[in-house]
BALOBA-1460 file (C-alpha; in Angstrom, 3 decimals):
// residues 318
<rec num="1" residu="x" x="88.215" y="69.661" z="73.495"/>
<rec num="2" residu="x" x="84.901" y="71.187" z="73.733"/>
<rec num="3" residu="x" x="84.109" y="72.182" z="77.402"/>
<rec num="4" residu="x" x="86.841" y="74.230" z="79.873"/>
<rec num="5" residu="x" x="86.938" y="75.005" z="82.944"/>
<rec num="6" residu="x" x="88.226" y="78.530" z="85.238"/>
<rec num="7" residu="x" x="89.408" y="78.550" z="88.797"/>
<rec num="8" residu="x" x="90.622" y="81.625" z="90.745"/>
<rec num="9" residu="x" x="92.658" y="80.642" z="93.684"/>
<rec num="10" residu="x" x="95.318" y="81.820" z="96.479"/>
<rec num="11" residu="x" x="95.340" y="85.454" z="97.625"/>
<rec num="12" residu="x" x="92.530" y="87.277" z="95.387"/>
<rec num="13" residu="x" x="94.430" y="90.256" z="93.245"/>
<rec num="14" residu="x" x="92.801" y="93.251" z="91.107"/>
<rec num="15" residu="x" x="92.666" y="92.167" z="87.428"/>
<rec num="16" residu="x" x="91.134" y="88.472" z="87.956"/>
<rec num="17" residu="x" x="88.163" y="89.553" z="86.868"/>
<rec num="18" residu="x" x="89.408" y="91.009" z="83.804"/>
<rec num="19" residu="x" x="91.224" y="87.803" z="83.326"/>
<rec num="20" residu="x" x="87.926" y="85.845" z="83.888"/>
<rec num="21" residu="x" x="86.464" y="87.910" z="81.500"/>
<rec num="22" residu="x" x="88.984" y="87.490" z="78.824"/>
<rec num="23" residu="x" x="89.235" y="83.683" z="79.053"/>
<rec num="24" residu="x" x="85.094" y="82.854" z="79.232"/>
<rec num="25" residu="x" x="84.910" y="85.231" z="76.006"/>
<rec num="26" residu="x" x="87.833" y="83.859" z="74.452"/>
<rec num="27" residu="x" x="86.259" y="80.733" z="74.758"/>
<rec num="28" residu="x" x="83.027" y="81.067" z="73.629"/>
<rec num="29" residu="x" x="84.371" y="82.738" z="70.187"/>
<rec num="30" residu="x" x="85.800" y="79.313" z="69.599"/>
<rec num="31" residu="x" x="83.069" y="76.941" z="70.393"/>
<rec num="32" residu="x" x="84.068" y="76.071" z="73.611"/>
<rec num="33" residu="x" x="81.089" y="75.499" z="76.690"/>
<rec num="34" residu="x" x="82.808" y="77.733" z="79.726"/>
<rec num="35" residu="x" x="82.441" y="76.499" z="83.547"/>
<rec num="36" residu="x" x="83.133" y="78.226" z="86.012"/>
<rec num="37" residu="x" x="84.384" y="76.990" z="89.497"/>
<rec num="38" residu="x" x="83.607" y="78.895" z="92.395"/>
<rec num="39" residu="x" x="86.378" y="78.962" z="95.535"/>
<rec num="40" residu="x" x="89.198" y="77.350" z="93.830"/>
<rec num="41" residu="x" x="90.810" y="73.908" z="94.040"/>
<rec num="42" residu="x" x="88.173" y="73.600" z="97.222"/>
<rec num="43" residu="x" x="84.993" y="74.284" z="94.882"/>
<rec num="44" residu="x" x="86.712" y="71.960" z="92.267"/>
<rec num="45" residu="x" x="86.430" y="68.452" z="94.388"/>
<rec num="46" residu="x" x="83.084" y="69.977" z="96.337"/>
<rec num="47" residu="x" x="81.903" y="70.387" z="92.651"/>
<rec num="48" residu="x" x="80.750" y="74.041" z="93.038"/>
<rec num="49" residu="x" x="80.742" y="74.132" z="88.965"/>
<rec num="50" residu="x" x="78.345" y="76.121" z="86.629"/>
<rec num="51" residu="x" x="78.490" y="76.944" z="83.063"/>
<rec num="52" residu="x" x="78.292" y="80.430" z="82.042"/>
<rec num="53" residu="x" x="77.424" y="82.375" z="78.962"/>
<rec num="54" residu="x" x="78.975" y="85.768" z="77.895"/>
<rec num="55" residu="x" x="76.538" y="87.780" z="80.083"/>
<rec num="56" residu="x" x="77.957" y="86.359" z="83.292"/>
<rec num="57" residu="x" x="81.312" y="88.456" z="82.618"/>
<rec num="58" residu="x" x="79.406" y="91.275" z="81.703"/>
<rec num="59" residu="x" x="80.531" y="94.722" z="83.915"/>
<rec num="60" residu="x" x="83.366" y="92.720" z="86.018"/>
<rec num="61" residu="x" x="86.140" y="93.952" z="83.930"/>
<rec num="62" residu="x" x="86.021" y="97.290" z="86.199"/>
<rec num="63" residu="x" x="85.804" y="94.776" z="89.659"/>
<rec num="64" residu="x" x="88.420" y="93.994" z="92.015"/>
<rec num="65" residu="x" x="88.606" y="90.658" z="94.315"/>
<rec num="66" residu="x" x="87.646" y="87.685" z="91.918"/>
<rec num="67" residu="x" x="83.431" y="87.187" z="91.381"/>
<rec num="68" residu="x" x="83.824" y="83.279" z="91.288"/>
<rec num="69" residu="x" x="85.824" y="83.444" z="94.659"/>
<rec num="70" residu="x" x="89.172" y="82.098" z="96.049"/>
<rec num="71" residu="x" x="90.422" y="79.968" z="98.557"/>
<rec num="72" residu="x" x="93.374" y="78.292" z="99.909"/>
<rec num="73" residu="x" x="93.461" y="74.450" z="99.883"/>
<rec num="74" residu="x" x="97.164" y="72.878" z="101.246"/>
<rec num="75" residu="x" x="95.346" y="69.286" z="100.872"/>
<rec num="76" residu="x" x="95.182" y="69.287" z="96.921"/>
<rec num="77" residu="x" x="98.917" y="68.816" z="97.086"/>
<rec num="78" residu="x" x="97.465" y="64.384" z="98.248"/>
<rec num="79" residu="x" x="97.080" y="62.947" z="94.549"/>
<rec num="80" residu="x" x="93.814" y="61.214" z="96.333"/>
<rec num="81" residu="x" x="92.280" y="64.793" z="96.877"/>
<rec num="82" residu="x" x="93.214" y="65.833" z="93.163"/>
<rec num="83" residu="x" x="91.610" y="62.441" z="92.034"/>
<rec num="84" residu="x" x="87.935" y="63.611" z="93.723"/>
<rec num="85" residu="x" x="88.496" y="66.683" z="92.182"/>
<rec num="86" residu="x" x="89.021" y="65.086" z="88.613"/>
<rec num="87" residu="x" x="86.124" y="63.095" z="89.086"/>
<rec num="88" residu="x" x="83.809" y="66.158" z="89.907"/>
<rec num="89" residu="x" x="85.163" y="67.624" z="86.213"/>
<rec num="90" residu="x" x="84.129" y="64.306" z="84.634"/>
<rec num="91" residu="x" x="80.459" y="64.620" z="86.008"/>
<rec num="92" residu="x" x="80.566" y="67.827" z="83.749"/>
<rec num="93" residu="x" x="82.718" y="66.643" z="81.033"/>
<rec num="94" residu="x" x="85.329" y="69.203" z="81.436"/>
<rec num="95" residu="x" x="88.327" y="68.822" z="79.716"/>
<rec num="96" residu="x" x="90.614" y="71.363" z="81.043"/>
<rec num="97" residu="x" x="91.177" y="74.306" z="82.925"/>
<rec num="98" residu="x" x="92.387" y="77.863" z="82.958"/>
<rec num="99" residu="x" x="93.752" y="78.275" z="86.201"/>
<rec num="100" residu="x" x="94.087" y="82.245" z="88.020"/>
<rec num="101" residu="x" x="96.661" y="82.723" z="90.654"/>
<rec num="102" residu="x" x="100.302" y="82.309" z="92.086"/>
<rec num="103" residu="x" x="102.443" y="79.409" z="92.405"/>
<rec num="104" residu="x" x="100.333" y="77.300" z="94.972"/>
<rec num="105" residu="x" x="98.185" y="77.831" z="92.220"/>
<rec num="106" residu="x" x="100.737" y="76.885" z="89.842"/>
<rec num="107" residu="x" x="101.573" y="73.365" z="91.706"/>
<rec num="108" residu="x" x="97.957" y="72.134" z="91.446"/>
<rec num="109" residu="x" x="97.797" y="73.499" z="87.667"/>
<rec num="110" residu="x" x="101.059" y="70.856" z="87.025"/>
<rec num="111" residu="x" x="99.554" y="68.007" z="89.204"/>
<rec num="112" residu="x" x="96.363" y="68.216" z="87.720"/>
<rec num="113" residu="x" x="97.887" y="68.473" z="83.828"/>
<rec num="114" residu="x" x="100.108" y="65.326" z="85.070"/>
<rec num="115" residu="x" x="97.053" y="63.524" z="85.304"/>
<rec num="116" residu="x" x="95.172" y="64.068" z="82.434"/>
<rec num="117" residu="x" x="93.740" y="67.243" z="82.647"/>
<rec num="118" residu="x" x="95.631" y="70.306" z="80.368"/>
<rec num="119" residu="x" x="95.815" y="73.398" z="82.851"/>
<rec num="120" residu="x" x="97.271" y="76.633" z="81.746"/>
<rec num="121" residu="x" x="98.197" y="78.973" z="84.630"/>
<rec num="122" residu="x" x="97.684" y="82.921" z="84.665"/>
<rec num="123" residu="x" x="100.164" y="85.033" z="87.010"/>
<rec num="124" residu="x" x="97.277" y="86.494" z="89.129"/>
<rec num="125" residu="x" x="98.955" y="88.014" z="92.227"/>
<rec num="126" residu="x" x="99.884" y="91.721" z="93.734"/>
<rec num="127" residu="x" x="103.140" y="90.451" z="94.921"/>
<rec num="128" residu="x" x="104.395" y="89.935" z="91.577"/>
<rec num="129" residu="x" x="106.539" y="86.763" z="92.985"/>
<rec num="130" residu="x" x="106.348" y="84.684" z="90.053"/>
<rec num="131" residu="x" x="110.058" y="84.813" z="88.610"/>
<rec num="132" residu="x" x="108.065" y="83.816" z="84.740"/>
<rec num="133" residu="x" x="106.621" y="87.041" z="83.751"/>
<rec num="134" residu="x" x="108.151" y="90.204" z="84.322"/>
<rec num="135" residu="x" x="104.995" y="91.458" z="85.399"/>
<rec num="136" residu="x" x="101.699" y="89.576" z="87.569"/>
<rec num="137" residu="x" x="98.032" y="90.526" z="87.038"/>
<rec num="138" residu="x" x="97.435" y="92.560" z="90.169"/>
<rec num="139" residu="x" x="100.706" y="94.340" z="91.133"/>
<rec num="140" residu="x" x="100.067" y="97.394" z="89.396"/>
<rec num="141" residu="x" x="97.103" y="98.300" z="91.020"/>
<rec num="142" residu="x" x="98.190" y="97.073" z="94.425"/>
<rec num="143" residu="x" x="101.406" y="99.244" z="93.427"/>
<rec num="144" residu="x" x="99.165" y="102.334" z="93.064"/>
<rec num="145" residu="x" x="97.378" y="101.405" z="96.159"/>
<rec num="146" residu="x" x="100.480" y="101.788" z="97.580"/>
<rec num="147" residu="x" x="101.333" y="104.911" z="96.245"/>
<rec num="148" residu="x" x="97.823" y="106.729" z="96.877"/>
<rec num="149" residu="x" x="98.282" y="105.395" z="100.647"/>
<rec num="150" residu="x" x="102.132" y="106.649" z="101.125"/>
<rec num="151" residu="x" x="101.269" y="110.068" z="99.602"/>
<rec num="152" residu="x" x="98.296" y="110.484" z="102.161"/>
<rec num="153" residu="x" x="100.784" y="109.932" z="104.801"/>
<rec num="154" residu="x" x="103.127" y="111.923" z="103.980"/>
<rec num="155" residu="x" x="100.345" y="114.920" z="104.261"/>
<rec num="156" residu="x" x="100.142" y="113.871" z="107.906"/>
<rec num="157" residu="x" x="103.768" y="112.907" z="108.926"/>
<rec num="158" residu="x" x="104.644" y="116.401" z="107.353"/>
<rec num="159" residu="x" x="101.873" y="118.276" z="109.100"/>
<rec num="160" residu="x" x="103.627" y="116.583" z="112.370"/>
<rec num="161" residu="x" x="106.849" y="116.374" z="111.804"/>
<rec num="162" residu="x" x="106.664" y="112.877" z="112.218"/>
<rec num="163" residu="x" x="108.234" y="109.796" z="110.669"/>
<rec num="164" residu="x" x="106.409" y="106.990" z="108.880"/>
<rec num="165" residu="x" x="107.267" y="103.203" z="108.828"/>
<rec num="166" residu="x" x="104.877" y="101.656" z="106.374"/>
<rec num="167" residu="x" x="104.772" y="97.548" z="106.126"/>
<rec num="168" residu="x" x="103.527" y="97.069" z="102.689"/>
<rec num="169" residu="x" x="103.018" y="93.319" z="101.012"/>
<rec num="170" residu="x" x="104.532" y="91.234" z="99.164"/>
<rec num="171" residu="x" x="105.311" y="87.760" z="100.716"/>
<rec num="172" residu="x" x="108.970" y="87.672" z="100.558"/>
<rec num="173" residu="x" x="109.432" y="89.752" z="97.235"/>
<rec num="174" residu="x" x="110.274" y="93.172" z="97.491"/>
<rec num="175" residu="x" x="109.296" y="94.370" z="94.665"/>
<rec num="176" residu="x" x="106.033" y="96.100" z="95.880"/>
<rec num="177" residu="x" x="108.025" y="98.288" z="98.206"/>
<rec num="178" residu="x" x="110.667" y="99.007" z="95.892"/>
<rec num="179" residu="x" x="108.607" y="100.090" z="93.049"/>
<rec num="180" residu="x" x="106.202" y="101.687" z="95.991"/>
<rec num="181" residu="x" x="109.285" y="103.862" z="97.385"/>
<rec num="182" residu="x" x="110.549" y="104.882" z="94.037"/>
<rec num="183" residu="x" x="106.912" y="106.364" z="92.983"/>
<rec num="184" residu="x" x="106.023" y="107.730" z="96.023"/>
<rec num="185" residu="x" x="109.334" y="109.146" z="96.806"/>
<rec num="186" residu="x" x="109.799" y="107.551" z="100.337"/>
<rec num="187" residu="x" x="112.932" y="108.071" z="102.084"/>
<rec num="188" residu="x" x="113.960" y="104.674" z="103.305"/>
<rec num="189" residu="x" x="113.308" y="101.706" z="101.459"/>
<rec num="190" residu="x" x="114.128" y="98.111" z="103.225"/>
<rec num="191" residu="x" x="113.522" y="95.013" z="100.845"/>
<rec num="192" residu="x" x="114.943" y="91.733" z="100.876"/>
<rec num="193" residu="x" x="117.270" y="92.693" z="97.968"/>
<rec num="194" residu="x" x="117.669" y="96.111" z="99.195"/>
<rec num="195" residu="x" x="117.793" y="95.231" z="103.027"/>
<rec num="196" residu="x" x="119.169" y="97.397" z="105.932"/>
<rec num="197" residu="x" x="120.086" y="97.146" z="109.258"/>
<rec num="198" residu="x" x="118.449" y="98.638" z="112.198"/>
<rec num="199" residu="x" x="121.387" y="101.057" z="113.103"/>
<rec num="200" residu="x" x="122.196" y="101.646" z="109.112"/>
<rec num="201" residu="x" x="117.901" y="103.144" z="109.022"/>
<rec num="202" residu="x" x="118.609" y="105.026" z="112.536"/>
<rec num="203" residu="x" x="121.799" y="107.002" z="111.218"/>
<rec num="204" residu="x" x="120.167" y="107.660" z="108.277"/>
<rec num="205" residu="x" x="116.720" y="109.298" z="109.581"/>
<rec num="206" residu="x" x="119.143" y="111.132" z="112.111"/>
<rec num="207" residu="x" x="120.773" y="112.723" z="109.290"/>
<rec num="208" residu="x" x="118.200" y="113.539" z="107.378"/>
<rec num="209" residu="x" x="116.771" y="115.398" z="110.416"/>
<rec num="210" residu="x" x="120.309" y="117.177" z="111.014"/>
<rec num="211" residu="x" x="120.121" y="118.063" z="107.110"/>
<rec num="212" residu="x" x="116.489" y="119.770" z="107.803"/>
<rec num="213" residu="x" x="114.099" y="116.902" z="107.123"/>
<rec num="214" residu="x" x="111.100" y="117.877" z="109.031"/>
<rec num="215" residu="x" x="109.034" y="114.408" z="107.919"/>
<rec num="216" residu="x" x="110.248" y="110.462" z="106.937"/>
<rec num="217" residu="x" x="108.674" y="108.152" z="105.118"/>
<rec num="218" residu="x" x="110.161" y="104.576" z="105.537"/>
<rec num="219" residu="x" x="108.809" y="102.014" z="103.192"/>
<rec num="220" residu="x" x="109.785" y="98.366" z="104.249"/>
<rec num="221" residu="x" x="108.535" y="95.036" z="102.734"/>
<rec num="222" residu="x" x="106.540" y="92.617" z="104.920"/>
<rec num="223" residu="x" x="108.011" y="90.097" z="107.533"/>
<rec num="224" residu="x" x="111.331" y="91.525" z="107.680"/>
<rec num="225" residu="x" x="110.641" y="92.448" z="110.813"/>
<rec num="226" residu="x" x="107.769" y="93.647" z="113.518"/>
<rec num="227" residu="x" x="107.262" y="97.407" z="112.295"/>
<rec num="228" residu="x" x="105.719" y="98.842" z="115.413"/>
<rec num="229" residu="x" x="108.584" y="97.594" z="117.717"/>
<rec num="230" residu="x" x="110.807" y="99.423" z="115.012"/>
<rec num="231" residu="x" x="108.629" y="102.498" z="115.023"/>
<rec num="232" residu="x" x="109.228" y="102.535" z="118.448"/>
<rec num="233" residu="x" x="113.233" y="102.418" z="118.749"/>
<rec num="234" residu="x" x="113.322" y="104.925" z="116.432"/>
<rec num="235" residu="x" x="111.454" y="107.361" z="118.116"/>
<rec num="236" residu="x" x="113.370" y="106.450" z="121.460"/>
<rec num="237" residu="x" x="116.880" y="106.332" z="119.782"/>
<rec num="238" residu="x" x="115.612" y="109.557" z="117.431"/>
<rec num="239" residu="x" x="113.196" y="111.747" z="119.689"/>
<rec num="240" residu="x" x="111.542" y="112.037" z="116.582"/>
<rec num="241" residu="x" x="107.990" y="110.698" z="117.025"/>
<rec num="242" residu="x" x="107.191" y="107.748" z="114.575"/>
<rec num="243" residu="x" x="104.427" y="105.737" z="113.707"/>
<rec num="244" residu="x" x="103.921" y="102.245" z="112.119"/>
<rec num="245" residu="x" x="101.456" y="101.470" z="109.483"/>
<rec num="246" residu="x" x="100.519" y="98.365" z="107.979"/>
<rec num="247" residu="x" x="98.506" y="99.090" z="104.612"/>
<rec num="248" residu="x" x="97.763" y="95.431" z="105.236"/>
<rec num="249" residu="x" x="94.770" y="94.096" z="102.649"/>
<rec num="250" residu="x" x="93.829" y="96.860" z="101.239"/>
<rec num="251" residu="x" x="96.052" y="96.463" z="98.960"/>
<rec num="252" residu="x" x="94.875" y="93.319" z="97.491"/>
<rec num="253" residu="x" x="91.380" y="95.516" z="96.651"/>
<rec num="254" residu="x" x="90.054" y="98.442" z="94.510"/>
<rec num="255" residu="x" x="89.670" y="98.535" z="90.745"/>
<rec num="256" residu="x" x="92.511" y="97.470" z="88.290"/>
<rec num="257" residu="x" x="94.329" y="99.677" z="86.460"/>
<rec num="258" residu="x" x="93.919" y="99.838" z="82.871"/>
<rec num="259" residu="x" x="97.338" y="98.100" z="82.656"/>
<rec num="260" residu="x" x="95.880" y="95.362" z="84.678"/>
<rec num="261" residu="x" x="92.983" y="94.780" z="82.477"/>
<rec num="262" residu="x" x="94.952" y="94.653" z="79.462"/>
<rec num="263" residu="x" x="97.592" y="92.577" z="80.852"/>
<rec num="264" residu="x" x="94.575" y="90.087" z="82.150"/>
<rec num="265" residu="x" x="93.146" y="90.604" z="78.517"/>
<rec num="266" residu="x" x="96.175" y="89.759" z="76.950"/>
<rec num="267" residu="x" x="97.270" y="86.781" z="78.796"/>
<rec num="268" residu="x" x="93.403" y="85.317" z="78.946"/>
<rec num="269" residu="x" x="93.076" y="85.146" z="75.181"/>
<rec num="270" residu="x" x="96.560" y="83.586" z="75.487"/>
<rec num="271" residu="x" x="95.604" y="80.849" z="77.573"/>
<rec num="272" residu="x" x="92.910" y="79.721" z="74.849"/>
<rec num="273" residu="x" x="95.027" y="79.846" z="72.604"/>
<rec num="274" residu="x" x="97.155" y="77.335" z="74.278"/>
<rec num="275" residu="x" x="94.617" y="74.919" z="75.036"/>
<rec num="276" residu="x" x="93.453" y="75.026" z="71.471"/>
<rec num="277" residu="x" x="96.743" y="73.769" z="70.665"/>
<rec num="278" residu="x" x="96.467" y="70.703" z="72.867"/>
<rec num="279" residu="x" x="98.828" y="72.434" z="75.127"/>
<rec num="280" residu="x" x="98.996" y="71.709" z="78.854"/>
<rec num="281" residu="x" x="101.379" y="72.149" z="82.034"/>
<rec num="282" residu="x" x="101.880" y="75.420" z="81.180"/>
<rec num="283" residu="x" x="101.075" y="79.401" z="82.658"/>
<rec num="284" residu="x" x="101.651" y="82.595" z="80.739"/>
<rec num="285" residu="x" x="104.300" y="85.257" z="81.182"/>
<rec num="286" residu="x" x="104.983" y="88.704" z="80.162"/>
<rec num="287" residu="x" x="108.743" y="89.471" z="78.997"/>
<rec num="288" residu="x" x="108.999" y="93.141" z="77.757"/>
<rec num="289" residu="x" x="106.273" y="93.261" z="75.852"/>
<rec num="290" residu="x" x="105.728" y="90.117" z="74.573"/>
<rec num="291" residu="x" x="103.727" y="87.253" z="75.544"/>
<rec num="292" residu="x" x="105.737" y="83.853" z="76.615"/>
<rec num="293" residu="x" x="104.576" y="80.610" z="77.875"/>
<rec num="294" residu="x" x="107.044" y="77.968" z="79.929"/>
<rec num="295" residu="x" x="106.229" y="74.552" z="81.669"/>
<rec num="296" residu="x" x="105.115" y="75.094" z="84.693"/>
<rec num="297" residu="x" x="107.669" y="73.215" z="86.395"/>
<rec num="298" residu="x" x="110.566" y="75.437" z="84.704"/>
<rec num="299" residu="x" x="108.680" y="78.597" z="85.738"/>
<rec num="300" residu="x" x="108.843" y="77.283" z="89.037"/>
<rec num="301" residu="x" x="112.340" y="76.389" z="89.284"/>
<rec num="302" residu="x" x="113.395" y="79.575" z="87.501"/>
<rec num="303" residu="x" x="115.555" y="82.437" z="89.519"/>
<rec num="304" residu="x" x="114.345" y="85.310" z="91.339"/>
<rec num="305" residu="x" x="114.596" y="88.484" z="89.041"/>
<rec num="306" residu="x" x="117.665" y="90.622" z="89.818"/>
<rec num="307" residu="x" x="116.429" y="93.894" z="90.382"/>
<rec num="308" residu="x" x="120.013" y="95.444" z="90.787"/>
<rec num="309" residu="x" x="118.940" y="98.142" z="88.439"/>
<rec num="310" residu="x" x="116.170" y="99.467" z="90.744"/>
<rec num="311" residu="x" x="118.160" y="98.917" z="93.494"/>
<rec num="312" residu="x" x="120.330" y="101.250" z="92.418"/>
<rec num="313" residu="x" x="117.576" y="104.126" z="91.522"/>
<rec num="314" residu="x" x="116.529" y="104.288" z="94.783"/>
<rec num="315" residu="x" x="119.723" y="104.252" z="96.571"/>
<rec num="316" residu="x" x="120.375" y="107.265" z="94.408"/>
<rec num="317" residu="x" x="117.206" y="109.124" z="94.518"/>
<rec num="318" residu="x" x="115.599" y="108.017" z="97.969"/>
């Protein structure tokens, strides 16, 4: 193997640059020539391809969003598409790829290994949905994000005596609100795992007020349900006035957090390492603090993580 390839694809999170970063260097300190393709599995078959030295990563590590781009590409899934895609890597003799993202990005990683070409997959998401490493490159910024935002509010919905409902991301993983409410101290959180009824939130905000409450911050994880119309039955079932707000993409942005970057470090080096080996199919986890590495397809299959123990934090302290 002499030449490899990086992608960045999916939802852009804080840290791929770091990653990108990690695995160009990482590369070059073993010989390897280091492409890079710009907007994903789309740039791949469009051959949008150009080899890079170490001065192309230079002053990213400190960037959010991803420099070579990201898109979103359902076709790659037809083995027909994936075939145009190997053929633009032939044109630059690349052998295999490093590829940045969640498990969309995951799926064409596999297909693409399963037909000749070694991927290795890097957890680079904020919703930290990817059941393989404990934690995703991304989240903990987007978790601090998160944090920042809700403590801003707070000033407000205090200076009002107003309560807060605050969508935050996460696809159908709860984990950003429920690490979110924990560190920002919100009143009410509402996950998946950790879900609540509408009349279960009402009693409980009417109490608080009755206890002496004067502001509430509710924290509640994406497409559960449409915030604003619950914003407003709590303020007509309440009398307390109540706003919705959607932190929306913002979170996705900003500069990673030094546990980002080393996590993206970490798990870039990793990913050379792999390939080195001969090694393909395969993405990168973090398990306590120890690297891992799984088949794709068993990352894929394996269980949601059981978050019981956080659950129970911030039924106790919220």
């Amino acid at each position: 193997m002499k030449k490899v390839g990086i992608l960045t694809s999916g939802g852009d999170a804080p840290g791929m640059n770091a990653a990108l970063r990690a695995v160009v260097r990482a590369g070059l300190a073993n010989g390897l020539e280091m492409f890079v393709i710009y907007d994903g599995y789309k740039g791949l078959i469009e051959g949008n391809i150009k080899q890079v030295d170490r001065t192309f990563v230079s002053d990213i590590i400190n960037r959010g969003g991803t420099i070579i781009r990201s898109a979103r590409l359902p076709e790659f899934a037809d083995v027909e598409v994936r075939k145009a895609g190997i053929e633009q890597l032939k044109k630059f003799g690349i052998e295999a790829l490093v590829c940045i993202g969640g498990d969309g990005t995951y799926q064409g990683a596999k297909a693409l290994s399963d037909m000749g070409i070694n991927c290795i997959g890097l957890p680079g998401t904020i919703d930290n949905d990817i059941a393989s490493t404990d934690y995703t490159i991304g989240f903990d910024t987007a978790l601090n994000t998160i944090t920042n935002a809700v403590g801003m509010l707070r000033d407000t919905s205090s200076s009002h005596q107003r309560c807060s409902v605050v969508e935050v991301m996460g696809r159908y993983c709860g984990d950003l609100a429920l690490y979110g409410g924990i560190a920002s101290g919100s009143d009410i959180i509402v996950t998946s795992d950790h879900p609540l009824v509408r009349d279960e939130i009402i009693e409980k905000i009417i109490k608080m007020r009755k206890e002496g409450k004067q502001h509430i911050i509710v924290i509640i994880t994406e497409k559960l349900c449409d915030v604003h119309e619950l914003a407003r039955d709590i303020e007509r079932r309440t009398n307390i006035e109540c706003r919705a707000e959607i932190l929306g993409r913002i979170q996705r942005g900003g500069s990673p957090t030094a546990r980002d970057r080393v996590l993206a470090g970490r798990m870039g080096v990793r990913a050379i390492e792999l390939l080195l080996e001969g090694k393909g199919g395969r993405c990168v986890g973090l398990r306590g603090s120890d690297l891992v590495d799984y088949d794709i397809n068993e990352a894929l299959k394996m269980p949601k993580r059981n978050n019981e123990q956080l659950i129970k934090v911030a039924r106790t302290i919220s």
